[in-house]
C-alpha positions as CSV (number, residue, x, y, z in Angstrom):
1,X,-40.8,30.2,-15.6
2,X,-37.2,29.5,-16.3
3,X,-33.8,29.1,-14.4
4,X,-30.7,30.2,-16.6
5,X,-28.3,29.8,-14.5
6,X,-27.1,26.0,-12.8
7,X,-25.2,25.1,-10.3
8,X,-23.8,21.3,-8.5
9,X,-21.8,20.0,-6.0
10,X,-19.5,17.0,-4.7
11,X,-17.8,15.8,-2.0
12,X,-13.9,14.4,-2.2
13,X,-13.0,12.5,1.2
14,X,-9.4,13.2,1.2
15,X,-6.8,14.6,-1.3
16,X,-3.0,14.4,-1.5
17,X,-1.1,16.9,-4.3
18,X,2.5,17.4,-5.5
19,X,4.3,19.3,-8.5
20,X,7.3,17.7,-9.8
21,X,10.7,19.4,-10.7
22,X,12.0,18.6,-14.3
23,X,10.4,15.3,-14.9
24,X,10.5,14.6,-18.5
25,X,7.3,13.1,-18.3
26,X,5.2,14.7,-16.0
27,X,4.6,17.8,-14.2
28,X,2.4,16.7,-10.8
29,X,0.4,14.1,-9.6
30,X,-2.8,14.0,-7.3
31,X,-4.6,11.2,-5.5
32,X,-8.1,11.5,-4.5
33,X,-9.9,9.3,-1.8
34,X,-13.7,8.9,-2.2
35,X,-15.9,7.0,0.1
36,X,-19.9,7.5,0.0
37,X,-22.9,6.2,-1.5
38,X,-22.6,8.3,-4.2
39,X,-19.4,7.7,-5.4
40,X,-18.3,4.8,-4.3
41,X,-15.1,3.8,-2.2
42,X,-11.7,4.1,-3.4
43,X,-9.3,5.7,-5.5
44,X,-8.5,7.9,-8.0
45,X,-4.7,9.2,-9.1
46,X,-4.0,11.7,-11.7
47,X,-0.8,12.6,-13.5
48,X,-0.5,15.6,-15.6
49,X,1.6,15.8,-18.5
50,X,4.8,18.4,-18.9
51,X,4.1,18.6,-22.8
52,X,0.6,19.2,-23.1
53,X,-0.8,20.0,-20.3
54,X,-3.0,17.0,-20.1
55,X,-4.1,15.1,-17.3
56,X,-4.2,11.5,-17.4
57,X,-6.8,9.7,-14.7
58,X,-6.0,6.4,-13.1
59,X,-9.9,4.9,-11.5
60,X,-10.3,2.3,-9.6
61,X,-13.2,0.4,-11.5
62,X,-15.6,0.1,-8.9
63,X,-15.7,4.1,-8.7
64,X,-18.8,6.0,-9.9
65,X,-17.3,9.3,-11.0
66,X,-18.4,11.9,-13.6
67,X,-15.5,12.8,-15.8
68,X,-17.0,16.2,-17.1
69,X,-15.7,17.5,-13.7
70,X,-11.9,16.7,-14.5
71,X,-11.4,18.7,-17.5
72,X,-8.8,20.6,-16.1
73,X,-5.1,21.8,-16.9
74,X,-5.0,21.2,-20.9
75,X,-8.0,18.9,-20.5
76,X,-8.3,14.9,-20.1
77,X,-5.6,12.7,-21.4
78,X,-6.5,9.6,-20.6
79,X,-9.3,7.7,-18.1
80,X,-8.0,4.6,-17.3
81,X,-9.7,1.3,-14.8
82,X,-6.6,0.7,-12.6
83,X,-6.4,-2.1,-10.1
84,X,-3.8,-0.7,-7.7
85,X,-1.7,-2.8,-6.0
86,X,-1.9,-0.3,-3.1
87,X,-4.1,2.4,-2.6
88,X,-4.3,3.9,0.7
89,X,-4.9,7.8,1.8
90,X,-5.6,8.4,5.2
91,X,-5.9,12.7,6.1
92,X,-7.0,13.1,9.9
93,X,-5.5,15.8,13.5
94,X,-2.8,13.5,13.7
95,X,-1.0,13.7,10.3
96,X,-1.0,12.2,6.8
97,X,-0.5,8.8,5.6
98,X,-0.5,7.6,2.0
99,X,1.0,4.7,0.0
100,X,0.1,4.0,-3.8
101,X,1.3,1.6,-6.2
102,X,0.3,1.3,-10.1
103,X,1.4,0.8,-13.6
104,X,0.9,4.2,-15.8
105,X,-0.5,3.5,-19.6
106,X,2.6,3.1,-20.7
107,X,4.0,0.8,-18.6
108,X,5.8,3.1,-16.1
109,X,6.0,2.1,-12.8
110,X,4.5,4.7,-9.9
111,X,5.1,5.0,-6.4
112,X,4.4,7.1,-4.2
113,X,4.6,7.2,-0.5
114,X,4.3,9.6,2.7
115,X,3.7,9.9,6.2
116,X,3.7,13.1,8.6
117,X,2.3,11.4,11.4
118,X,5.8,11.7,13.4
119,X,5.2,15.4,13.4
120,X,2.6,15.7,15.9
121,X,-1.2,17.0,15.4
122,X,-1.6,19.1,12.7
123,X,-2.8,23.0,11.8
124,X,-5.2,23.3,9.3
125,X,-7.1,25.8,7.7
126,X,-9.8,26.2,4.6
127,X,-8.6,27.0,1.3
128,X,-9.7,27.8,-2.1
129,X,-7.6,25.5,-4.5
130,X,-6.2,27.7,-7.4
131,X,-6.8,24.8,-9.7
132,X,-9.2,26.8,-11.8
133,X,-5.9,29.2,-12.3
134,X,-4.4,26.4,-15.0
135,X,-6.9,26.3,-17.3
136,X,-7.1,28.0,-20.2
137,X,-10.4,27.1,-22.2
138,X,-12.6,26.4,-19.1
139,X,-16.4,24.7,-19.2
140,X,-17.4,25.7,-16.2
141,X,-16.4,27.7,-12.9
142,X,-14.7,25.1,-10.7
143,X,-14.8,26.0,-7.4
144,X,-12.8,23.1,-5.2
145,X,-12.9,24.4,-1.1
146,X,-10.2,22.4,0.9
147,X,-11.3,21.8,4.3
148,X,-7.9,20.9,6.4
149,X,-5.9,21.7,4.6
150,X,-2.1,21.8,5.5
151,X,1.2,21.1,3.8
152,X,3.1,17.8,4.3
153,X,5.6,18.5,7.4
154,X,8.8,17.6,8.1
155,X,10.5,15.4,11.1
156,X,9.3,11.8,9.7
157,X,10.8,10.0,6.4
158,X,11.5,12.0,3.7
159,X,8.6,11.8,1.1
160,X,9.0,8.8,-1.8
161,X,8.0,9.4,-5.3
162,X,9.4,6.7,-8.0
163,X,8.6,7.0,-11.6
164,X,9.9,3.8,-13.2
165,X,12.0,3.3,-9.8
166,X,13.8,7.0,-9.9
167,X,12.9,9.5,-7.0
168,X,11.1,12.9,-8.6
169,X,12.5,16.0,-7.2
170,X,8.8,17.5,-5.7
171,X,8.9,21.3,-6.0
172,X,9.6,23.5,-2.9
173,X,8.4,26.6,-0.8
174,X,11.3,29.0,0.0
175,X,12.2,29.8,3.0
176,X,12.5,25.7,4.1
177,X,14.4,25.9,6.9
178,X,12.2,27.6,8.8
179,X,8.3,26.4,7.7
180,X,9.9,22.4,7.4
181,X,7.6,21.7,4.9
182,X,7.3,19.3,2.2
183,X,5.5,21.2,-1.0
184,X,3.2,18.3,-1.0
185,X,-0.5,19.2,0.3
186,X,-3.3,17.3,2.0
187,X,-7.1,18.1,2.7
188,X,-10.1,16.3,4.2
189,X,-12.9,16.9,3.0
190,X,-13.0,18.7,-0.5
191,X,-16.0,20.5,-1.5
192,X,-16.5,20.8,-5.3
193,X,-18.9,22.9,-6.8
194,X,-19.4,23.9,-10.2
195,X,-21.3,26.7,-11.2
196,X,-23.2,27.4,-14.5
197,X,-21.3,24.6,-16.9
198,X,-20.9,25.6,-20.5
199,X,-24.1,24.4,-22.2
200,X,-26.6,24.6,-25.5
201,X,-30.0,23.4,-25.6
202,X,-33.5,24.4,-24.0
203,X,-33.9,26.2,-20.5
204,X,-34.4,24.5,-17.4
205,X,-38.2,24.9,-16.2
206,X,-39.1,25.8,-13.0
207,X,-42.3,25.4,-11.2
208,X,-42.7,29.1,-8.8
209,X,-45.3,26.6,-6.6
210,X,-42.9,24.0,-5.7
211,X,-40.1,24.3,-3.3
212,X,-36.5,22.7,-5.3
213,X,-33.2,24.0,-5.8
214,X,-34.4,26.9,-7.4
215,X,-35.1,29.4,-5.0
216,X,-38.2,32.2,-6.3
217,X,-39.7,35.4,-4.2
218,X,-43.0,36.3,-4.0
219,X,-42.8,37.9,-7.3
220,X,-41.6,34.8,-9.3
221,X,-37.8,36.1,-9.4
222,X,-34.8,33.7,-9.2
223,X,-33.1,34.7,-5.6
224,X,-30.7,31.8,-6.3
225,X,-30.2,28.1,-7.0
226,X,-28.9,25.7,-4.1
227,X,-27.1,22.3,-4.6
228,X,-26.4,19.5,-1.7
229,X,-24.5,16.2,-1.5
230,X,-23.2,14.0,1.2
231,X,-22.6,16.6,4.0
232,X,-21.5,19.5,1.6
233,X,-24.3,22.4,0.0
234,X,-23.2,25.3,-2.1
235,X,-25.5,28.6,-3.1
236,X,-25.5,30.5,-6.0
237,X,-27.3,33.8,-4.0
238,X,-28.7,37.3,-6.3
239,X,-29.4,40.4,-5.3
240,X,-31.4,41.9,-6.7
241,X,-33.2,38.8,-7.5
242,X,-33.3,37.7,-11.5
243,X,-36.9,38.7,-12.9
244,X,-38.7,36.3,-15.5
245,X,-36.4,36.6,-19.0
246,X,-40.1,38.1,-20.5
247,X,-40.7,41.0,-17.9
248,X,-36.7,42.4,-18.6
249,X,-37.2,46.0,-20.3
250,X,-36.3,46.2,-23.8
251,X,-33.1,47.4,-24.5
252,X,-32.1,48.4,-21.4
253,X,-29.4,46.8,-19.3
254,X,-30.4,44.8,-15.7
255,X,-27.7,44.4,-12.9
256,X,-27.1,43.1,-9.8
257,X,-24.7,41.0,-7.9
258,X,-24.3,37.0,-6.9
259,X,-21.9,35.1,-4.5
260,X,-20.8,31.6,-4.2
261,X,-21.2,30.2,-0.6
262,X,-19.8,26.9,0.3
263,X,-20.3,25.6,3.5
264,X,-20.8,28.8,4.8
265,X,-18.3,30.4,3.3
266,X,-18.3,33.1,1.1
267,X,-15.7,31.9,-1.4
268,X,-16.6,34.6,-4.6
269,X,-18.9,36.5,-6.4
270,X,-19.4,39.5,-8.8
271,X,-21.5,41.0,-10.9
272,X,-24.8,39.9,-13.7
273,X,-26.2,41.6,-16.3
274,X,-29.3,41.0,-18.3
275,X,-30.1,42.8,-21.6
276,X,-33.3,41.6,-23.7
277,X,-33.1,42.8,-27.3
278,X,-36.5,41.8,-29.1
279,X,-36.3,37.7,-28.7
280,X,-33.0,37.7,-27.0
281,X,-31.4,38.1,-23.6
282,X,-27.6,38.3,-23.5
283,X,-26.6,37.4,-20.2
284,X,-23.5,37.5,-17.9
285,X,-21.5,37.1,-14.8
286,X,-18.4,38.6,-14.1
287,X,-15.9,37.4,-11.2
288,X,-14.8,40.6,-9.5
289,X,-14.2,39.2,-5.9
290,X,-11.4,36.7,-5.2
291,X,-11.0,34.6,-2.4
292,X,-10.6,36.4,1.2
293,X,-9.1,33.8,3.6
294,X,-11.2,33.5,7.2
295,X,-9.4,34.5,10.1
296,X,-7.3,32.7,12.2
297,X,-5.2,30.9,8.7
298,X,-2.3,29.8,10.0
299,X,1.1,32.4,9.1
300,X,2.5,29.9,6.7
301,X,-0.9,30.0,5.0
302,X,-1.3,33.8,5.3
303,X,2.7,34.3,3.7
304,X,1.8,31.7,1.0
305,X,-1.2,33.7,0.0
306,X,-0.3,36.9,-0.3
307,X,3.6,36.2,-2.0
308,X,1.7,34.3,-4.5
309,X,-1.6,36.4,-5.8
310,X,-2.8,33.6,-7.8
311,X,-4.4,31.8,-4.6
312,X,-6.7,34.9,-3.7
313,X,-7.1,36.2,-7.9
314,X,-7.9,33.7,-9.9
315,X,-11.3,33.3,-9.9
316,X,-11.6,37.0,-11.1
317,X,-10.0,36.0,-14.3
318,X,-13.5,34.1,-15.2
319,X,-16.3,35.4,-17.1
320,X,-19.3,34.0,-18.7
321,X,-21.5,34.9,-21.4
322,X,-25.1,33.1,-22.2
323,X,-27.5,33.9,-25.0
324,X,-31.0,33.3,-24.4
325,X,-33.7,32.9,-27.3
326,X,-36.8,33.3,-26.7
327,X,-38.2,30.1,-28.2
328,X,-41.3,27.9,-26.7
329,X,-39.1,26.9,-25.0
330,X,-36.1,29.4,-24.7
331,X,-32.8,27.8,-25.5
332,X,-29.4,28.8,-23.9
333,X,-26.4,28.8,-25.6
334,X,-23.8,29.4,-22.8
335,X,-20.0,29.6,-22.5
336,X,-17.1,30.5,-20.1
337,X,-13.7,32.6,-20.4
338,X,-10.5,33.5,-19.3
339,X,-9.2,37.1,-19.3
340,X,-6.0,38.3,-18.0
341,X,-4.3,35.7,-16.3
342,X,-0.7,34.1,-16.4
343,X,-2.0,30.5,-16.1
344,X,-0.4,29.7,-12.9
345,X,3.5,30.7,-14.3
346,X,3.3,32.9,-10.9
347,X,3.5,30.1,-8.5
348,X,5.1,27.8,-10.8
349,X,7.9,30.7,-10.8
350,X,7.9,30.5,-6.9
351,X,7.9,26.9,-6.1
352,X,10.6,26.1,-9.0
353,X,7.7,23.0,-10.1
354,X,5.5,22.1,-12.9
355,X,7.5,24.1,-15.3
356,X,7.1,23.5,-19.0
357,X,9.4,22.0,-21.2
358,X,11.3,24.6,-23.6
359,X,9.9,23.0,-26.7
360,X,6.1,22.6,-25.3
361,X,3.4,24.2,-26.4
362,X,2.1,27.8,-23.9
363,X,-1.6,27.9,-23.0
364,X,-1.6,25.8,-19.8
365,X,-0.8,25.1,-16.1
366,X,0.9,22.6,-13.8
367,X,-1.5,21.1,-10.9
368,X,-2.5,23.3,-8.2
């Protein structure tokens, strides 16, 4: 038989995000800390670009990372092998420390350091990153689920973010005063998954006798497809479960529904439907549940949330479409879509960051 629908997962030790305020050059930054057997040990920084929306990627080369899962924002600037001369993230209870130093691709200075660790133990919650709410032509449904998370707090040194040795204005949350927050954010660990990537060529096989990632019922339908990595799994879960693509009636439409779970969360889900006309099955999933926070997220979390949609919505913006033929073997020619979304201008609205220039092109978002 034969699986249509795919789905993977990674593991990110530690992340540290920011949006800028009216930088000429660019609009956020993001470091990420990796340190497995998979991956490697070490660093990678991204800047994303106010014009274009692009993100440029700055690896140190001892890294093993797959750059299909950074198309994001207006897509992949540049992938550059950076020795840093300092790279250091640390995300634990008792606060946040980070201090990078590196030379941009054209010859830019950046520096960026910070440290919370004054302030005391932190509160942290889960969170699903809006990051899939910036992209406007999207491969793939990125799901990234920040375990503690918090925002950067106040009571320590003020952050430090040079760009060729001038401080960036970092964008803010209102209401300052009172939360004494930084709008810079920190997790540890990130859980990536990414669930059925844009693709064209011949279906996946599946073996109904053999117990894989793939899981089948008595009757040789597709209950769901599971995917695990250093300490993180994700499930793609159907009910009804999918038949074989041969046993669909003719002409008549098939539904049920599916969920994302990640780390035992239910993050979102929707609807599919199957419709096999003669050789062909067209079929889709559409996103019709956002996020739901867990109970007990801290009230800064919970205002955050709600005043900006865009953290619980976006995933419902998503849709994909497949076309199955039914070839020896049957090919898939597979894609993914946005509908009815602002592209993150919401929260960049809110947090006065990661606006666009007035002469750049619209389609995009800032970092999220």
């Amino acid at each position: 038989m034969w699986c249509p629908f795919d789905l993977t997962v990674e593991r990110i030790a530690r992340m540290l995000n920011g949006e800028f305020v009216d930088h000429p050059v660019y609009s956020g930054f993001e470091l990420q800390w990796f340190d497995d057997a998979v991956h490697g040990t070490g660093m990678l920084a991204f800047l994303q670009r106010r014009d274009d929306q692009r993100v440029d990627y700055y690896v140190q080369p001892d890294l093993e990372l797959d750059r299909t899962g950074y198309d994001i924002g207006g897509g992949i600037g540049r992938w550059v092998p950076t020795t840093f001369d300092v790279a250091r993230l640390e995300v634990d209870a008792g606060g946040v420390d980070a201090e990078v130093g590196f030379v941009d691709a054209d010859g830019r200075t950046i520096e960026i350091r910070v440290d919370d660790r004054a302030a005391g133990r932190r509160r942290t919650a889960d969170l699903l990153a809006p990051i899939g709410a910036s992209v406007e032509a999207p491969s793939s449904l990125l799901l990234v689920f920040m375990h503690g998370f918090d925002l950067l707090r106040r009571g320590g040194p003020d952050p430090l973010v040079r760009i060729d040795g001038r401080q960036v204005a970092i964008g803010r949350l209102p209401g300052a005063f009172l939360h004494r927050r930084h709008l810079i954010k920190a997790a540890a660990p990130l859980s990536v998954a990414t669930v059925c990537p844009a693709t064209s060529g011949p279906l996946r096989a599946v073996d109904p006798a053999v117990s894989g990632s793939v899981q089948i019922d008595p009757q040789r339908r597709i209950r769901g497809v599971t995917a695990a990595k250093g300490g993180t799994d994700a499930r793609l879960q159907l009910v009804p479960a999918f038949p074989e693509l041969h046993e669909l009636p003719a002409d008549e439409e098939v539904t049920g529904r599916w969920r994302v779970v990640i780390d035992q969360a239910h993050v979102t889900g929707g609807t599919w439907h199957a419709v096999r006309h003669a050789g062909r099955v067209d079929l889709s999933l559409e996103v019709t549940r956002g996020w739901r926070p867990a109970p007990g997220l801290p009230l800064l979390m919970r205002i955050v949330t709600r005043v900006i949609p865009v953290f619980r919505r976006w995933p419902t913006t998503y849709r994909w479409h497949a076309e199955i033929t039914l070839d020896d073997p049957p090919r898939i020619a597979s894609r993914w879509e946005r509908i009815g979304t602002d592209l993150g201008e919401g929260y960049r609205r809110v947090t006065r960051s990661g606006s666009r220039r007035p002469d750049a092109p619209s389609g995009s978002g800032g970092t999220g």
